[in-house]
RODO-320745 format. One record per residue (C-alpha): residue number from 1; residue in one letter; x, y, z. Coordinates in Angstrom, 3 decimals. Example, Ala and Ser with C-alpha at 12.3 -4.5 7.8 and 13.67 -1.06 7.14 Angstrom:
<nodes>
   nr  rest         u         v         w
    1     A    12.300    -4.500     7.800
    2     S    13.670    -1.060     7.140
</nodes>
This chain:
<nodes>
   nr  rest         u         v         w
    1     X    -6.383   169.303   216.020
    2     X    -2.497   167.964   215.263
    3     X    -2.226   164.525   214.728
    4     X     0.508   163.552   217.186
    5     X     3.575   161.788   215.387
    6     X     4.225   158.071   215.068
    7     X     6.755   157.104   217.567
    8     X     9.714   155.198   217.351
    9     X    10.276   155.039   213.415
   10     X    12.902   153.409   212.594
   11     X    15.126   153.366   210.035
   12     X    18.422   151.120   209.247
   13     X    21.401   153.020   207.542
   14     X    25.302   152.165   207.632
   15     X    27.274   153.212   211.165
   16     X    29.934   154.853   209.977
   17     X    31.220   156.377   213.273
   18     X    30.669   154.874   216.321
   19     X    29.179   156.699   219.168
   20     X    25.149   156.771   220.413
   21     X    23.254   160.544   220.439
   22     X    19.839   161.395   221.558
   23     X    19.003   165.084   220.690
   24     X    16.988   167.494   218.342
   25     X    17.084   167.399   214.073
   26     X    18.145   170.562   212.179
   27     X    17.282   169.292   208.889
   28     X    19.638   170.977   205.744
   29     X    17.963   171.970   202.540
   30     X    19.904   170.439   199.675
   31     X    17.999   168.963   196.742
   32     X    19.107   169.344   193.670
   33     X    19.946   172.898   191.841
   34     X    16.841   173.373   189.211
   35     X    18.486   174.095   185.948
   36     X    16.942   175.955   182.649
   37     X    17.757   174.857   179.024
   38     X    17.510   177.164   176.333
   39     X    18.833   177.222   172.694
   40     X    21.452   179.335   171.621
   41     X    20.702   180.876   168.405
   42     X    23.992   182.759   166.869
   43     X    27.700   181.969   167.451
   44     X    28.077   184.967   169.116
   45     X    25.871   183.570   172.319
   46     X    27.877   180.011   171.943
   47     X    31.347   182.179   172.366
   48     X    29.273   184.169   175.254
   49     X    27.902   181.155   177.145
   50     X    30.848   179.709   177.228
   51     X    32.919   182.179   178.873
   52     X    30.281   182.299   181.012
   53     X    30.966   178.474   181.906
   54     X    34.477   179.254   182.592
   55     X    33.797   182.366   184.820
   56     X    31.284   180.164   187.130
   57     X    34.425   177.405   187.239
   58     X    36.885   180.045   188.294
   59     X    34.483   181.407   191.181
   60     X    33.866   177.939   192.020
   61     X    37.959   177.830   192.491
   62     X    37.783   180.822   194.390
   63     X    34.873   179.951   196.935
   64     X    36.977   176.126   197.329
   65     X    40.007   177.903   198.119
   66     X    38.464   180.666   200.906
   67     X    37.066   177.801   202.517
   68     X    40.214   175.846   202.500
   69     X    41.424   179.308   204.002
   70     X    39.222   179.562   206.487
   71     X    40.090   175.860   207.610
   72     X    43.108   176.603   208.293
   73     X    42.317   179.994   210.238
   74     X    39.763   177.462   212.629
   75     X    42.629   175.281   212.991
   76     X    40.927   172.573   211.426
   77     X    43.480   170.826   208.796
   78     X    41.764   167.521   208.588
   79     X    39.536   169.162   205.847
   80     X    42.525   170.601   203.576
   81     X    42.790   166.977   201.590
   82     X    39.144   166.818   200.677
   83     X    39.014   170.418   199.334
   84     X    42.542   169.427   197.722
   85     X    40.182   166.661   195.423
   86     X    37.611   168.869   195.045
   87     X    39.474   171.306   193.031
   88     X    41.446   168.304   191.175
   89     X    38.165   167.273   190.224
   90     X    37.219   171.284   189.152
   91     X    40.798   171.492   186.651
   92     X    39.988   168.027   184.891
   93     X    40.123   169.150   181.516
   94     X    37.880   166.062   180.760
   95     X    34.948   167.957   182.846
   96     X    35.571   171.790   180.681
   97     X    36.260   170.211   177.299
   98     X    33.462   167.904   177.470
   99     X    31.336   170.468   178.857
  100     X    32.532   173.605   176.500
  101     X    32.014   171.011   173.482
  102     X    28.443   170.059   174.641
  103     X    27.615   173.917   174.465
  104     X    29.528   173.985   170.673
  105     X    27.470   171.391   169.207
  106     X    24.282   171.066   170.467
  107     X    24.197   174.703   171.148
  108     X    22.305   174.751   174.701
  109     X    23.225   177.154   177.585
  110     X    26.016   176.068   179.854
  111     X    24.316   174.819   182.892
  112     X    22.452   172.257   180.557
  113     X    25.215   170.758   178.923
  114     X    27.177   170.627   182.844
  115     X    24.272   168.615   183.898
  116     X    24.592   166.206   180.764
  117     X    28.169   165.866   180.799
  118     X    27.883   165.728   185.038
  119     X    24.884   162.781   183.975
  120     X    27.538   161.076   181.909
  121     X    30.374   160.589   184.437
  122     X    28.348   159.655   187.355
  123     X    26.737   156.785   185.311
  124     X    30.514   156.051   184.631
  125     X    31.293   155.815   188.388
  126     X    28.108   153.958   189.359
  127     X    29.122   151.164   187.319
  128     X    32.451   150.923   188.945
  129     X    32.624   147.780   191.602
  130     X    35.311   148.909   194.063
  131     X    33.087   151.046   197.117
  132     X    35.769   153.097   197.724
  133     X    35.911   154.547   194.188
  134     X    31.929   154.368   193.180
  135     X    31.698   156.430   196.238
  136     X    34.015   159.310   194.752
  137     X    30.658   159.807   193.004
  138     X    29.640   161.999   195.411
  139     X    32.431   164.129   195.241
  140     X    31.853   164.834   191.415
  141     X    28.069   165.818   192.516
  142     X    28.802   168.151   194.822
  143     X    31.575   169.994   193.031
  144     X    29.001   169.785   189.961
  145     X    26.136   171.554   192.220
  146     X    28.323   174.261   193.623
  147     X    29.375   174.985   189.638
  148     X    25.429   175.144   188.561
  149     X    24.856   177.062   191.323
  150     X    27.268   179.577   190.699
  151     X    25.686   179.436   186.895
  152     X    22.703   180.164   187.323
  153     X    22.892   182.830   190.287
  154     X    21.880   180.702   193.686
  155     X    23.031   182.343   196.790
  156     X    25.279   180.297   198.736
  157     X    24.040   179.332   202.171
  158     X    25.891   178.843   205.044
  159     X    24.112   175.092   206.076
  160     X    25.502   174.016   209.050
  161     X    25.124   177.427   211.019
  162     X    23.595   176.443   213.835
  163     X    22.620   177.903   217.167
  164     X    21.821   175.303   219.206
  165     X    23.321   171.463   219.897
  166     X    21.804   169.442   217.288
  167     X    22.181   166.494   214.555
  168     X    22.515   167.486   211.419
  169     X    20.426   165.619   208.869
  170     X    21.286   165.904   205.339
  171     X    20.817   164.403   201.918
  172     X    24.408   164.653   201.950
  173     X    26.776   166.419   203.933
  174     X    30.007   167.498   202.005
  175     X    33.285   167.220   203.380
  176     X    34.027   170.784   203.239
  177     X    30.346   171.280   205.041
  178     X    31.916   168.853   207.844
  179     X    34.946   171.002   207.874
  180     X    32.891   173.998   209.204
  181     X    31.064   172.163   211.658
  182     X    31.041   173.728   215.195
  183     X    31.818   170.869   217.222
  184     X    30.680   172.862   220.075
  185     X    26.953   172.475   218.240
  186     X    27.240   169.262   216.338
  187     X    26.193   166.339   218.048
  188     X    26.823   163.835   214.788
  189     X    25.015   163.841   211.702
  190     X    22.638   161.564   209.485
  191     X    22.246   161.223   205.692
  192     X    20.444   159.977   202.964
  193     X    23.274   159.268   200.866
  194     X    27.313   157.738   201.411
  195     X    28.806   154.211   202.655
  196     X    31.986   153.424   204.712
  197     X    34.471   154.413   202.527
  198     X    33.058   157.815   201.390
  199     X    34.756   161.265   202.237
  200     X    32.123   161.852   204.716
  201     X    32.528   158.605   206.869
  202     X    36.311   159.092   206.356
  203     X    36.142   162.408   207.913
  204     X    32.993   161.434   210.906
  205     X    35.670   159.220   211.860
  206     X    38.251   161.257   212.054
  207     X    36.132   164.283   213.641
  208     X    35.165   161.360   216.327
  209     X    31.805   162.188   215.508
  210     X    28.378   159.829   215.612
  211     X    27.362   159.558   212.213
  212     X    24.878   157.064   210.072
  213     X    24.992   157.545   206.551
  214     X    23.058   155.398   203.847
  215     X    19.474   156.200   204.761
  216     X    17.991   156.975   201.605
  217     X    14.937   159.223   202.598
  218     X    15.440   160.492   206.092
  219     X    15.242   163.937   204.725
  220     X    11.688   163.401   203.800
  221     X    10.634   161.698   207.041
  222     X    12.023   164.364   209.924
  223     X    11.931   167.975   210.174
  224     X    13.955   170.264   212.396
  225     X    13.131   170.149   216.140
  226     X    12.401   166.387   215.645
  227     X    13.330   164.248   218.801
  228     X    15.802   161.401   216.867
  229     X    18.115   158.846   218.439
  230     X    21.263   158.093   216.767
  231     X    23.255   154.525   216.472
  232     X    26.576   154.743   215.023
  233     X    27.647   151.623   216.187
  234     X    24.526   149.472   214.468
  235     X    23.172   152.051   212.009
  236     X    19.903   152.610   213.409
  237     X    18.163   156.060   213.556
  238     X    14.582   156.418   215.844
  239     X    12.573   159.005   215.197
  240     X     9.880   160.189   218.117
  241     X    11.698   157.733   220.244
  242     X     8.671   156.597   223.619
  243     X     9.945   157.546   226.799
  244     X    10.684   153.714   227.324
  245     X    12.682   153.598   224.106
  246     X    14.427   157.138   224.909
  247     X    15.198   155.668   228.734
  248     X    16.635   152.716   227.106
  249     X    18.894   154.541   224.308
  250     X    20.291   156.621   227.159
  251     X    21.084   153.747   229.418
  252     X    23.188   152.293   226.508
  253     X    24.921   155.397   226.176
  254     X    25.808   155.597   229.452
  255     X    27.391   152.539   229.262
  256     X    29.044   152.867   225.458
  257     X    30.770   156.223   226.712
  258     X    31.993   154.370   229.811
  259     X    32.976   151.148   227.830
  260     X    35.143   153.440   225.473
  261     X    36.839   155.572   228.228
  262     X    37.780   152.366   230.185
  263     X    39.029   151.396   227.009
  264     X    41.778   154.441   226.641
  265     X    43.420   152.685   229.428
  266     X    44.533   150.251   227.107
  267     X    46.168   152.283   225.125
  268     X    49.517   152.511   226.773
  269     X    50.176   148.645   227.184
  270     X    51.288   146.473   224.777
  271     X    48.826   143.903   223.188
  272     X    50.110   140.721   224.652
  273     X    48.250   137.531   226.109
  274     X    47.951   137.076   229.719
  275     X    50.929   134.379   229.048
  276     X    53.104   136.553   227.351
  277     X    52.538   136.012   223.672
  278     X    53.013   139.671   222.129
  279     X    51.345   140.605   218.520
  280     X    51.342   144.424   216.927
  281     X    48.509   146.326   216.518
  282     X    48.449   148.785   213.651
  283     X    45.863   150.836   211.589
  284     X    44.499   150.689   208.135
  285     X    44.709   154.381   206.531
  286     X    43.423   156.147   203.335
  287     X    43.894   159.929   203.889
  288     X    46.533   161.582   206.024
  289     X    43.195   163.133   208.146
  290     X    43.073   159.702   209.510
  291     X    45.918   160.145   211.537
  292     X    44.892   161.879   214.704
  293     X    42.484   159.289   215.270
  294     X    45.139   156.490   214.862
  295     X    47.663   157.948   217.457
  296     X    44.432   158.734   219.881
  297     X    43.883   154.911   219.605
  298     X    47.424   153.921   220.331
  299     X    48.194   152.291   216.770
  300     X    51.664   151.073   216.723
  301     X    52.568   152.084   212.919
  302     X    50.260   151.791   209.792
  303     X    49.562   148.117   208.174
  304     X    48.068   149.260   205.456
  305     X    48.525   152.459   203.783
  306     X    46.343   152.663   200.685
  307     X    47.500   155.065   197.699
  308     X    44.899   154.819   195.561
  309     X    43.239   158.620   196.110
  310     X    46.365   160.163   194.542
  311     X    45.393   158.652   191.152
  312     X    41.613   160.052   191.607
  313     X    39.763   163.016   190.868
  314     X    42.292   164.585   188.606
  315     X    43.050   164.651   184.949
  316     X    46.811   163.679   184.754
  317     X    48.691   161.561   186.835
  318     X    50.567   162.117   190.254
  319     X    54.190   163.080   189.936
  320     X    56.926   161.366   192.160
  321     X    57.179   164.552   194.051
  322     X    53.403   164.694   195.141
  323     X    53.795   161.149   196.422
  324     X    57.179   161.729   198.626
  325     X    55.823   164.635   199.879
  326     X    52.351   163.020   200.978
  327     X    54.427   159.745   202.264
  328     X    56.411   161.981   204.038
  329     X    53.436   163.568   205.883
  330     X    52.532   160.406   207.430
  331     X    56.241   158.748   207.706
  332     X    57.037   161.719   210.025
  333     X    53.863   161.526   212.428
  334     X    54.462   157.052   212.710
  335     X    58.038   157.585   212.969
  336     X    59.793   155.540   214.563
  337     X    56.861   152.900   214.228
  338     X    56.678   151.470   210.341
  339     X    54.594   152.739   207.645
  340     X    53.336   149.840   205.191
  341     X    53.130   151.602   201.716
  342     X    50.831   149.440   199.372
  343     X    51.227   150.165   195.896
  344     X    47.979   151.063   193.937
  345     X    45.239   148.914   193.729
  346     X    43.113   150.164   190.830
  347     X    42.285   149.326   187.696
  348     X    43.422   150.890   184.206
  349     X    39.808   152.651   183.456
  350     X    40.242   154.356   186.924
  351     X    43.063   156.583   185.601
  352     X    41.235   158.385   183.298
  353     X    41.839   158.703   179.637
  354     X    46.099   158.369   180.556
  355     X    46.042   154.549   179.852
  356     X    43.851   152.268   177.003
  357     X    42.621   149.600   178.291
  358     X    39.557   148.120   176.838
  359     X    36.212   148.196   178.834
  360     X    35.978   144.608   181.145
  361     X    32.932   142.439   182.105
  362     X    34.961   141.477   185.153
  363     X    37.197   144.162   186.251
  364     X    37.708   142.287   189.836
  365     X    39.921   139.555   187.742
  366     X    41.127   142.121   185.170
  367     X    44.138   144.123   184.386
  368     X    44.095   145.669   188.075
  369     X    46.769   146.297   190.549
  370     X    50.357   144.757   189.955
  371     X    49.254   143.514   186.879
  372     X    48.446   146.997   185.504
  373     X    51.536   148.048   187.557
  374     X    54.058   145.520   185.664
  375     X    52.733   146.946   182.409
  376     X    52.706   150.072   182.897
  377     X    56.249   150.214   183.787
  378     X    57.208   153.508   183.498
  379     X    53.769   154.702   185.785
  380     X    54.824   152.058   188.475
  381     X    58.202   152.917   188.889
  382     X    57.312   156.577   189.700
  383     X    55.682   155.315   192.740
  384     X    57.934   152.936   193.710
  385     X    60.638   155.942   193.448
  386     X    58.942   158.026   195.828
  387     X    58.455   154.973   198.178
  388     X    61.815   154.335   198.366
  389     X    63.119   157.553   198.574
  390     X    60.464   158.298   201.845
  391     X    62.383   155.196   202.988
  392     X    65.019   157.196   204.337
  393     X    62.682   159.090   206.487
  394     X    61.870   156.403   208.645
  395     X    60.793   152.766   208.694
  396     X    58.944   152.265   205.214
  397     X    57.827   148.700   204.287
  398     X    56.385   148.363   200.499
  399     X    53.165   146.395   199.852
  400     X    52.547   144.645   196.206
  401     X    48.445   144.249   195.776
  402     X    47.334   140.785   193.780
  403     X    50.427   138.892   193.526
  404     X    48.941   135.475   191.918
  405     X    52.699   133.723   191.251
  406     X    56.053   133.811   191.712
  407     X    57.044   135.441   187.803
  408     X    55.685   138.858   189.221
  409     X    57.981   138.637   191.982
  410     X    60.830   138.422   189.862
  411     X    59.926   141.083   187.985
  412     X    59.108   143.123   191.082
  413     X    62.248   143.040   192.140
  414     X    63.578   143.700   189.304
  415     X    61.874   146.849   188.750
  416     X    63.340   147.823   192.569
  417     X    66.501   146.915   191.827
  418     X    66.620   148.949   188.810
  419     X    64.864   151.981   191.014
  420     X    67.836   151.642   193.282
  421     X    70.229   151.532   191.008
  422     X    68.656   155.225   189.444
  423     X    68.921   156.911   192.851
  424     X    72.201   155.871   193.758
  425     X    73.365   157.529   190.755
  426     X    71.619   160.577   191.517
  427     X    72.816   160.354   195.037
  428     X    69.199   160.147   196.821
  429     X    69.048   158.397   199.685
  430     X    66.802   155.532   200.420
  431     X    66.551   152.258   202.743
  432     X    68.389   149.767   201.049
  433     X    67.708   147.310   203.327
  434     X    63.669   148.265   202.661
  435     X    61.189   145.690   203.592
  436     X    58.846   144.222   200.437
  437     X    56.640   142.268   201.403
  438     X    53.160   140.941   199.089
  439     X    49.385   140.829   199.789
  440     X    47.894   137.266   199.647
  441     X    44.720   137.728   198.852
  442     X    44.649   135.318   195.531
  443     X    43.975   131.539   196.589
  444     X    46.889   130.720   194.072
  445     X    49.662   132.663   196.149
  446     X    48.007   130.413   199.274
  447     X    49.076   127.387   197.295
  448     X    52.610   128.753   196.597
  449     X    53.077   130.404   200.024
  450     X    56.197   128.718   200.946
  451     X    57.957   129.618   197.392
  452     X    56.671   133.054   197.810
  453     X    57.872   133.375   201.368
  454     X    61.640   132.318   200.134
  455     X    61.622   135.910   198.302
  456     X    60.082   138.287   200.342
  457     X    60.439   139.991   203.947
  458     X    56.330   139.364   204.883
  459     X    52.866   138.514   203.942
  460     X    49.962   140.834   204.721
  461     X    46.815   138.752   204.196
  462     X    43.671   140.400   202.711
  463     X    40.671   138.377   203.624
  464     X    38.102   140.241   201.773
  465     X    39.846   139.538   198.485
  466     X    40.905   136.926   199.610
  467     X    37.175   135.108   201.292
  468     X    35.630   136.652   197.781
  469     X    38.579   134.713   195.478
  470     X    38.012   131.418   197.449
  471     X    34.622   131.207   197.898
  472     X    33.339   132.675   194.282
  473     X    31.210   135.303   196.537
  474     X    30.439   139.212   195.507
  475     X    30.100   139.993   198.644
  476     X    28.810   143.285   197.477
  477     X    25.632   141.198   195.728
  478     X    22.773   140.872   197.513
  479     X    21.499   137.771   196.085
  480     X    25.189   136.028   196.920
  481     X    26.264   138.291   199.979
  482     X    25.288   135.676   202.883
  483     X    27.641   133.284   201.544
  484     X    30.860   135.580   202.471
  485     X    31.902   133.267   205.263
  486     X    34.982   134.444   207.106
  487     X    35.028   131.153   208.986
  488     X    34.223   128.698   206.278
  489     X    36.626   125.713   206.619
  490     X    38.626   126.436   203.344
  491     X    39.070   130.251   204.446
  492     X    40.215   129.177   207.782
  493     X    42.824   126.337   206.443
  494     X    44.249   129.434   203.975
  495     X    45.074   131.103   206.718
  496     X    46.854   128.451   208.521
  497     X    48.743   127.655   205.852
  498     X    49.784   130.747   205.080
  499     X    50.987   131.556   208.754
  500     X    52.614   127.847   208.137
  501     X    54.387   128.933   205.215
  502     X    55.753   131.962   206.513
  503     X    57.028   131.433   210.051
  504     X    58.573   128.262   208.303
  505     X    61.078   131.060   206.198
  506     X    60.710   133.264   209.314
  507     X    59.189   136.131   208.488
  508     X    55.952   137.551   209.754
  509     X    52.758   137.402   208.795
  510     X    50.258   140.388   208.772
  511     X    46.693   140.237   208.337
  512     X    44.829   143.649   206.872
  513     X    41.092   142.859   205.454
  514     X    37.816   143.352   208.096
  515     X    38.678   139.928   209.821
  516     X    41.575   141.623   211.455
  517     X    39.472   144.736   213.091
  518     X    36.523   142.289   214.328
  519     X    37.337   141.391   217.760
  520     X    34.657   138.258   217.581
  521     X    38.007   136.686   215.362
  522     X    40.881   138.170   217.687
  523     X    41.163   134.977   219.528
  524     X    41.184   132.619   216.867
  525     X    43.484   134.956   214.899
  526     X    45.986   134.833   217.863
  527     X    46.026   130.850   217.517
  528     X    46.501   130.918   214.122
  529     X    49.916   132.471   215.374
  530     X    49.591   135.848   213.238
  531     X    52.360   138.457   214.001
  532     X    50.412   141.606   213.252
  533     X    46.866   143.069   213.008
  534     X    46.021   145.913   210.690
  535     X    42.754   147.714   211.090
  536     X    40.446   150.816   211.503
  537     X    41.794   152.778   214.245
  538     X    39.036   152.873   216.167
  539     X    38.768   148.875   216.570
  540     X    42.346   148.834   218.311
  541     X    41.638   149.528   221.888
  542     X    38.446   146.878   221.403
  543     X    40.642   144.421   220.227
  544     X    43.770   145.012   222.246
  545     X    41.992   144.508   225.263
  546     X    40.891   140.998   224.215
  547     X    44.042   139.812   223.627
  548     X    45.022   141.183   226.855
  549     X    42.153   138.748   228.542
  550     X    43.349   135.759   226.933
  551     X    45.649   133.244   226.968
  552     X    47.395   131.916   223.861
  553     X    47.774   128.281   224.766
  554     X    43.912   128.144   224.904
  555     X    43.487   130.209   221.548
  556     X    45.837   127.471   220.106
  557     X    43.574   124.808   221.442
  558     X    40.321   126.681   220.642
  559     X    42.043   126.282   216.887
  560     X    43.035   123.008   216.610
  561     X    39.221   122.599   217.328
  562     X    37.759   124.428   214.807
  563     X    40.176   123.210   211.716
  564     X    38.382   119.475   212.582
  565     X    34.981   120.817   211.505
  566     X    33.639   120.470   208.352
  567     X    30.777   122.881   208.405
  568     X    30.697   126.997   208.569
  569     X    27.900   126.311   210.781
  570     X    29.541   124.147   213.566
  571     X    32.691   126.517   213.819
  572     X    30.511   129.829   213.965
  573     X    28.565   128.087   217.281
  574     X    31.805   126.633   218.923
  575     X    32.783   130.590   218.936
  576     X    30.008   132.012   219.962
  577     X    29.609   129.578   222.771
  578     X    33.049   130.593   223.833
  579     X    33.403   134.226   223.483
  580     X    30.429   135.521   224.031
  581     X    30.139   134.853   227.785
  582     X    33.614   135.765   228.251
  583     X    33.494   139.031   226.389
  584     X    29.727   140.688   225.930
  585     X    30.879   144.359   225.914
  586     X    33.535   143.244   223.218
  587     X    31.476   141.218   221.414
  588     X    27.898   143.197   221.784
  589     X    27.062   144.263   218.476
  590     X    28.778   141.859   216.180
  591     X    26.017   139.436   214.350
  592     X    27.043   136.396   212.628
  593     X    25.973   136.154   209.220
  594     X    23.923   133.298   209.325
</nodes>
């Protein structure tokens, strides 16, 4: 006789789309292609294997480009950027050289020496701190599997045909897979692998999909047919949920989906206090697929528009055409609303072999962002080109990343100057009157606020930077982590004095990092006296309707308050005291980290 099943496992991934599902598992076969080694013997094999290499890379090519085909057929265009960056990732010359050189001289069969090389570069991008780019990891994996499996002769399965409503679990589930999803049959999905800032979360959330990624080894613990209940909102997956537990999960959904359709009524009213003190709410982008989901939620314009995937995944760098044209595409859907352009935030070892910089023990506080920008001159103008010249498409404000004094901002402007100057001769038209405004995110440009506000049109404040900088926390360490304290005195008197600073030159003051998308900070945030809120789209309507339930006088007192204590502890219970009572739908799943 069948043991019956443990009920209500549970297991604690990463919510990457927000949304609650209770329905059946159709668990995808991955795992990992099984590739042969074998010696070649004579040069004539070497020459042979080789070409062989090549052939697999070209129907590789082929296969990326039907599906990016059939995308479009479906209707489906979120998906075209991803399999864009897979194929950038499939003509690196880096990838075939290395590769096609591995076969030369240790004279192994193709497959074997992908895998090595494959082994090689995905160490490389473990060791990488920024999430966003360790996470383009995955990306090299799966483009590597669908080579070896074109090597060595695998059939290519259709994984996500399904013929019934489910939730697809996966090891991982491409973007291109999550491209051909029937939405018709796809509940959400679950993973072992990804975080918030890989492909696959970007495109859950822009499918409007339930998804929690990050579980490690759910494939191993359910089976298709498997009653699961998914939490996108806190990352929790049940598996053989009780009928208590199920009744429960169902009642919360209930209430979730009715929660976030009350919510849509928000979206055509402006976010302003119940006493008439008016703030903008706009969205934090990566990826042009984002969009859809940022007009659904009623953003007005784009806060924080980060350019750092057109540097990634390829083996030269991006010319100032491909960046106008892919400012363009999302200058024309804000328009009229502004579009804040940041310039790249990366460091020089994520560019490939283009630029020489010496391996750092501390990339974080290394030759990163404008500092890499101001010396490579000739690789930052090119982008701030194509800024300006999408400038005359609409409203286009330019963001400088990791300003730390007020020399840089000389030389930025400089370098703009100089920009302008090179258009006008060649008669392209641009904003002159373009906004430039600087991230503060460096306690040292907190100090000098008020000089730096005397030069520039506004101040977008990154607090995770910004709360990591200050407070000498990785908040990506484990060990450290529960010291990131958004509402530590110090962080909270940076942020006042910034605000100070600017509205004291009169210009506004825009705040980008998590802090802003958290409605458990909104009120607080609105004392402070912030102009603008940048976040993930799908916080807006959350958010908006908390400032819509307050008054600003009392977020102004509920300030002054909090800047007299003296310890993180006594300001995070004066807030939760406050809010919670007043806004426990808001507020429901936000924990303080204690």
């Amino acid at each position: 006789m069948q043991s019956q099943p443990t009920q209500d496992v549970r297991l604690q991934g990463i919510g990457v789309s927000s949304g609650i599902i209770l329905g059946k598992a159709f668990l995808v076969e991955q795992g990992k292609v099984e590739v042969p080694t074998f010696s070649l013997l004579e040069k004539d094999e070497i020459e042979k294997e080789i070409k062989v290499f090549l052939k697999a890379i070209e129907t590789t090519r082929n296969q990326f480009l039907e599906t990016k085909k059939d995308i479009r057929k479906k209707g489906f265009k979120k998906g075209g950027f991803i399999i864009d960056a897979y194929l950038m990732i499939l003509e690196d010359k880096l990838l075939i050289k290395e590769t096609t050189n591995h076969i030369r001289k240790e004279k192994i069969n193709a497959a074997w020496a992908l895998k090595s090389v494959l082994n090689n570069l995905q160490k490389a991008f473990s060791e990488i701190e920024d999430n966003y780019l360790r996470e383009r990891k995955t990306d090299l994996d799966y483009v590597g599997q669908c080579i070896l499996k074109n090597l060595i002769g695998e059939e290519k399965i259709d994984r996500c045909k399904v013929s019934e409503k489910v939730i697809i679990v996966a090891h991982d589930l491409s973007p291109a897979d999550s491209a051909h999803l029937d939405l018709e049959k796809v509940l959400g999905f679950i993973t072992d692998v990804g975080g918030r800032t890989s492909h696959t979360a970007i495109m859950a959330r822009a499918l409007q999909i339930p998804a929690v990624v990050g579980l490690e080894t759910v494939t191993r613990q359910i089976q298709s047919g498997d009653s699961i209940i998914v939490d996108g909102i806190s990352g929790e997956v049940i598996i053989h949920p009780s009928q208590s537990v199920f009744n429960d999960y169902r009642a919360k959904k209930e209430k979730y989906d009715y929660f976030e359709k009350e919510l849509l009524k928000f979206k055509p009213l402006l976010a302003e206090t119940r006493d008439g003190y008016r703030i903008r709410l706009l969205a934090n982008i990566e990826i042009t697929e984002e969009l859809p989901s940022v007009l659904h939620h009623g953003a007005e314009g784009i806060g924080l528009y980060r350019t750092e995937f057109l540097y990634l995944n390829r083996p030269d760098l991006p010319s100032e055409e491909q960046h106008f044209q892919t400012y363009r595409k999302v200058i024309e859907k804000i328009s009229p609303n502004p579009t804040t352009i940041r310039t790249f935030d990366l460091g020089g070892d994520k560019f490939i072999s283009r630029i020489n910089v010496a391996r750092e023990m501390n990339p974080a506080l290394g030759l990163r962002a404008i500092r890499l920008g101001l010396r490579e001159v000739d690789i930052f103008k090119t982008q701030i080109r194509a800024i300006l010249r999408s400038s005359a498409l609409g409203k286009v404000r330019i963001l400088f990343p990791m300003v730390s004094g007020m020399q840089e901002i000389y030389q930025i402007k400089d370098l703009i100057a100089d920009v302008k100057e090179e258009l006008k001769a060649k008669g392209q038209p641009f904003d002159p009157a373009i906004e430039v405004g600087v991230m503060i995110e460096i306690p040292s440009a907190v100090v000098i606020a008020d000089l730096l506000a005397k030069e520039v049109d506004f101040f977008s404040i990154g607090t995770n930077d910004l709360i990591q900088y200050l407070l000498a926390i990785d908040r990506v360490n484990e060990h450290v982590s529960h010291l990131y304290k958004p509402l530590h005195p110090a962080v909270l008197r940076f942020i006042k004095r910034t605000v100070d600073a600017a509205h004291a030159e009169g210009i506004r003051v825009s705040m980008c990092g998590e802090m802003a998308g958290e409605p458990f900070y909104t009120p607080i945030l609105l004392g402070f006296g912030i102009d603008e809120l940048s976040m993930n789209a799908l916080s807006l309507l959350k958010v908006k309707k908390i400032i819509r339930s307050t008054y600003y006088r009392e977020c102004q007192q509920m300030v002054n308050k909090i800047l007299k204590f003296s310890i993180t502890q006594e300001v995070e219970d004066f807030l939760h005291q406050e809010l919670f009572s007043r806004f426990p739908e808001e507020l429901r799943d936000f924990k303080l980290n204690h």
